[in-house]
PLY file of the C-alpha trace (Angstrom):
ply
format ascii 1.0
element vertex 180
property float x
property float y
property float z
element edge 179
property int vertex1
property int vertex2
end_header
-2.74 -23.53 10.16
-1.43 -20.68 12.04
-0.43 -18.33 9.36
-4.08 -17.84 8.26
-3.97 -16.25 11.79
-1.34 -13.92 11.40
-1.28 -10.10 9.91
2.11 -8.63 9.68
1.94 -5.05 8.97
4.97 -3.05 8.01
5.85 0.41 8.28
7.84 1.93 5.58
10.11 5.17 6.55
12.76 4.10 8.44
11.69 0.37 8.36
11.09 -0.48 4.65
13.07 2.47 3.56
15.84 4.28 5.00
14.36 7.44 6.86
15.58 11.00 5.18
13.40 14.34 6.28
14.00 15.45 2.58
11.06 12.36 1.81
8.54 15.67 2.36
9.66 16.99 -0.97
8.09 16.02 -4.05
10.17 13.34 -6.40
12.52 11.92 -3.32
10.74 8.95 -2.24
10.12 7.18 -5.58
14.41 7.02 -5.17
14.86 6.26 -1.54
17.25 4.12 -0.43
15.60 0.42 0.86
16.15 -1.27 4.19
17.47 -4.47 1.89
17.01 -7.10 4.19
13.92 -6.09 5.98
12.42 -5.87 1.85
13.46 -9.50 1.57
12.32 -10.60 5.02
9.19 -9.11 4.20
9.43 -10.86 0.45
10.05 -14.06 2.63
7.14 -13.86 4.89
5.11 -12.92 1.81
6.41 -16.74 -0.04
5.02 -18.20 3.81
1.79 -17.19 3.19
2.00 -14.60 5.62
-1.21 -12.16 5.25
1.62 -8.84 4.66
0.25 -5.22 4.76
2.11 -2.13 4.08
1.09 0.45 6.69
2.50 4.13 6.13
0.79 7.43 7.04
0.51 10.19 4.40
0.84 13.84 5.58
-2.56 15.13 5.39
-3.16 17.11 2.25
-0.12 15.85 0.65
-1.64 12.98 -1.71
1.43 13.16 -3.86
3.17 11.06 -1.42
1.22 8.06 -1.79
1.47 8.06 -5.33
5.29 7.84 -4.74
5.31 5.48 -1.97
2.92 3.21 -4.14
5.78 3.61 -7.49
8.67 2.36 -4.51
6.93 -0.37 -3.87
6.68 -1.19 -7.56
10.27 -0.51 -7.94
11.30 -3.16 -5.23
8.95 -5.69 -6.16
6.73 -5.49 -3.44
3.09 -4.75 -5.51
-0.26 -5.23 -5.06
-0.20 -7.60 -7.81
2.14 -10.21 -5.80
-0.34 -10.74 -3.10
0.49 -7.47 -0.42
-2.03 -4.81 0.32
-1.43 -0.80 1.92
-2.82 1.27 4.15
-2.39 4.49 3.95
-4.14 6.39 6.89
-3.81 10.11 7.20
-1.26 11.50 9.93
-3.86 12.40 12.02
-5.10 8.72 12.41
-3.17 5.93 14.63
-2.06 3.16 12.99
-3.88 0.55 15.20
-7.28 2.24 14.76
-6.85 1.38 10.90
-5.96 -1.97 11.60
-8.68 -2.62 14.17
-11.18 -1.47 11.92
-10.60 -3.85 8.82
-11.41 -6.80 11.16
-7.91 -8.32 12.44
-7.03 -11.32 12.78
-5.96 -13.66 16.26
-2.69 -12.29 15.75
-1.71 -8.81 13.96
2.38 -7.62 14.68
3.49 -4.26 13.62
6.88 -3.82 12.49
7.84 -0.15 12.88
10.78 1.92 13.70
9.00 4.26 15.91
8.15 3.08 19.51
5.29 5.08 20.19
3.55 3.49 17.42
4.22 0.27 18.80
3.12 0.94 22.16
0.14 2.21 20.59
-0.11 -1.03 18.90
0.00 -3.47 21.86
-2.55 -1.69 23.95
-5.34 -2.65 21.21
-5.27 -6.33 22.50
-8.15 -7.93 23.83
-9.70 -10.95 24.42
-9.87 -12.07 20.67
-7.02 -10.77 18.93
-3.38 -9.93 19.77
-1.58 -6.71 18.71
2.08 -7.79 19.16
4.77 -5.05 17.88
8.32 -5.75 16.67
10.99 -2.20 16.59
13.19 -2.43 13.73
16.61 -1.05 14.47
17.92 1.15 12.05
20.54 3.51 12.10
18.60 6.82 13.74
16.33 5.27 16.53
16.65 3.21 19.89
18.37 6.05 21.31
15.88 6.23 23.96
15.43 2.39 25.04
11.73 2.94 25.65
10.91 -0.01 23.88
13.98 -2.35 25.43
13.29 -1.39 28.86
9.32 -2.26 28.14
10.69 -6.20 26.85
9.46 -5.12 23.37
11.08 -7.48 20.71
13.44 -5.67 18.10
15.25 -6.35 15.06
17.69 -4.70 13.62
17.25 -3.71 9.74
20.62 -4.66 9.02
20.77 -8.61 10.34
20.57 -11.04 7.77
16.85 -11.78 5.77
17.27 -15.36 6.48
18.14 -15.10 10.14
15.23 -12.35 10.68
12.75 -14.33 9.11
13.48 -17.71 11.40
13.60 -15.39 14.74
10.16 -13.60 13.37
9.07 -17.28 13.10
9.95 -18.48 16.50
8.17 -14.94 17.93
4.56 -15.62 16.03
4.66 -19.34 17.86
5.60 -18.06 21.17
3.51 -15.35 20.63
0.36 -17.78 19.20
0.85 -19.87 22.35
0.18 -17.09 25.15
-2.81 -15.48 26.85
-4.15 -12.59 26.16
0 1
1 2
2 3
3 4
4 5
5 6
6 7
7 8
8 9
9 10
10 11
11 12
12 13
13 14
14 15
15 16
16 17
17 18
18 19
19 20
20 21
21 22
22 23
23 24
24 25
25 26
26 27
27 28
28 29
29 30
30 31
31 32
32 33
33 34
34 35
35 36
36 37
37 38
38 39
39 40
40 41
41 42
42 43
43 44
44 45
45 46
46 47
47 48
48 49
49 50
50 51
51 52
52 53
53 54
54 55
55 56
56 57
57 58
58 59
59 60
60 61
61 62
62 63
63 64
64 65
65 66
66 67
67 68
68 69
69 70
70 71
71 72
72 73
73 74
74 75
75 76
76 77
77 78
78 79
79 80
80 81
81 82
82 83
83 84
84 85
85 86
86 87
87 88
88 89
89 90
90 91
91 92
92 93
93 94
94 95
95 96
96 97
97 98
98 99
99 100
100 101
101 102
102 103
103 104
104 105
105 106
106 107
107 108
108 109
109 110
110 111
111 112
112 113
113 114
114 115
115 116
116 117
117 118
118 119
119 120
120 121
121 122
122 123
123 124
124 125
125 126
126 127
127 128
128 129
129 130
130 131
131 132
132 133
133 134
134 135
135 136
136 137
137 138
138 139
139 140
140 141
141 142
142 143
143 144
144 145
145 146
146 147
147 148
148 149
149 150
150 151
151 152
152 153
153 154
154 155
155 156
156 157
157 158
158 159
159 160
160 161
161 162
162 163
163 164
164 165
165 166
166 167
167 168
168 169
169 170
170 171
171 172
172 173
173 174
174 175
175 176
176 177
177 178
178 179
């Protein structure tokens, strides 16, 4: 089956949660505001049997903030205990390089806010596994259409769960189909 395949990783400020620069100051993030749909899409994709990772950098030497992104998670329903797993790299690592090293599978997608991580993403395909990246749209980024003029697929953190989780769908086949 192809979802034994397939790794979704998901970034957390400004995908999972809406992005505030306040979030570097102790106590905010445990209440920060959630991206609602993009929690249930990724609550959906967990009920698929999608393999779902959380995948958010922690400043380095500020520890605190994993505590509190762990206790958001918690608060939204989105724990360990319900089948997801995190990564929390340090900034100073990329994103992909985590990924890569815990042994991907055929087909990992990042779902991030930030294009350069995405790019960053993509270019760690090879032969045997495919780094696909999907930009979630939120209401700060995509100013710059890097990532629209480059044909990278988007989605915008406000569409419909429902609706985001059938177009995901139809991207992992088309994706699952093509060469590397």
């Amino acid at each position: 089956m192809y979802k034994d395949d397939v790794s979704i990783y998901t970034d957390m400020d400004g995908t999972l949660v809406e992005y505030e620069e306040e979030y570097l100051k102790r106590g905010i993030y445990e209440n920060a505001v959630p991206h609602d749909e993009i929690v249930k899409l990724v609550r959906l994709l967990n009920l698929e049997g999608y393999d779902i990772w959380f995948l958010t950098s922690i400043p380095d030497g500020e520890n605190w903030i994993k505590e509190e992104k762990i206790r958001w998670l918690y608060k939204h329903n989105l724990s360990i205990e319900d089948g997801y797993k995190i990564l929390m790299p340090k900034y100073s690592l990329k994103k992909c390089e985590v990924a890569h090293a815990r042994n991907p599978r055929k087909l990992s997608i990042l779902i991030d806010d930030f294009s350069k991580n995405l790019f960053d993403w993509e270019n760690f395909s090879s032969n045997e596994n495919k780094f696909r990246g999907i930009k979630c749209n939120n209401n700060i980024n995509g100013t710059k259409g890097s990532w629209s003029s480059y044909g990278g697929y988007s989605i915008s953190a406000f569409d419909c769960s429902l609706y985001l989780m059938a177009d995901i769908e139809k991207f992992i086949y088309a994706t699952m189909k093509e060469e590397v």
